[in-house]
C-alpha positions, 0 to 999 in steps of 0.5 A: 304957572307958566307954560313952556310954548309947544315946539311943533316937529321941524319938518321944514328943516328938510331942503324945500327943494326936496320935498315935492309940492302937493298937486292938490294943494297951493303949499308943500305937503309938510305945511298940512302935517300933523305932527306939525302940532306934536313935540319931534321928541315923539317921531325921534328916539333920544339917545339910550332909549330902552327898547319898551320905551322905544315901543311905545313912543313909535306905537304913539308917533304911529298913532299920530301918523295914522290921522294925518291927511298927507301921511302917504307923502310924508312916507314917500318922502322918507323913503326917496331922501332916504330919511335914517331916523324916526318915524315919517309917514308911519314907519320907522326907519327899520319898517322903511329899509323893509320898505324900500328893499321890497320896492327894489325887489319889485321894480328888478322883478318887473323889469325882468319880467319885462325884458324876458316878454320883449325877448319872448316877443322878438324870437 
């Protein structure tokens, strides 16, 4: 019986100059992707896709993400582009824009906090 050769997840679509090159590594981080060597079907949703099923196929992308070494830039990526579909770096798009509003949240907190010491400082 033949087999249908596994197509890997594409994350080299993305512009290279966009993806930040690992400091630790000679390549780009996508090159040591897990997911590489997974169908992209499991890290994006077809269309129509009933909610249980949803679930669980994210919950299995999550799974994946979970054991890959360069999740952490994976996630930063995502939410820097922003990325508006599937799962990248462990997160789905709803989790990154919880994410990313969080981080918004955080760096006007900081920067009040900081303004009102120099404010302090200065009186």
């Amino acid at each position: 019986m033949l087999q249908m050769p596994h197509q890997p997840l594409q994350v080299a679509a993305v512009p290279s100059q966009r993806i930040p090159a690992r400091e630790d590594q000679a390549g780009p981080w996508h090159s040591e992707a897990v997911c590489r060597r997974d169908e992209a079907g499991l890290f994006f949703a077809p269309s129509k896709e009933p909610t249980a099923a949803r679930l669980s196929r994210e919950e299995s992308a999550k799974r994946v993400c979970a054991r890959c070494p360069v999740m952490v830039e994976c996630r930063e990526h995502a939410l820097m582009q922003p990325e508006p579909y599937g799962v990248w770096g462990g997160l789905t798009a709803a989790e990154r824009r919880v994410a990313l509003a969080r981080r918004r949240r955080r760096e006007v907190e900081l920067k009040a906090s900081g303004a009102a010491g120099h404010i302090a400082a200065a009186g």
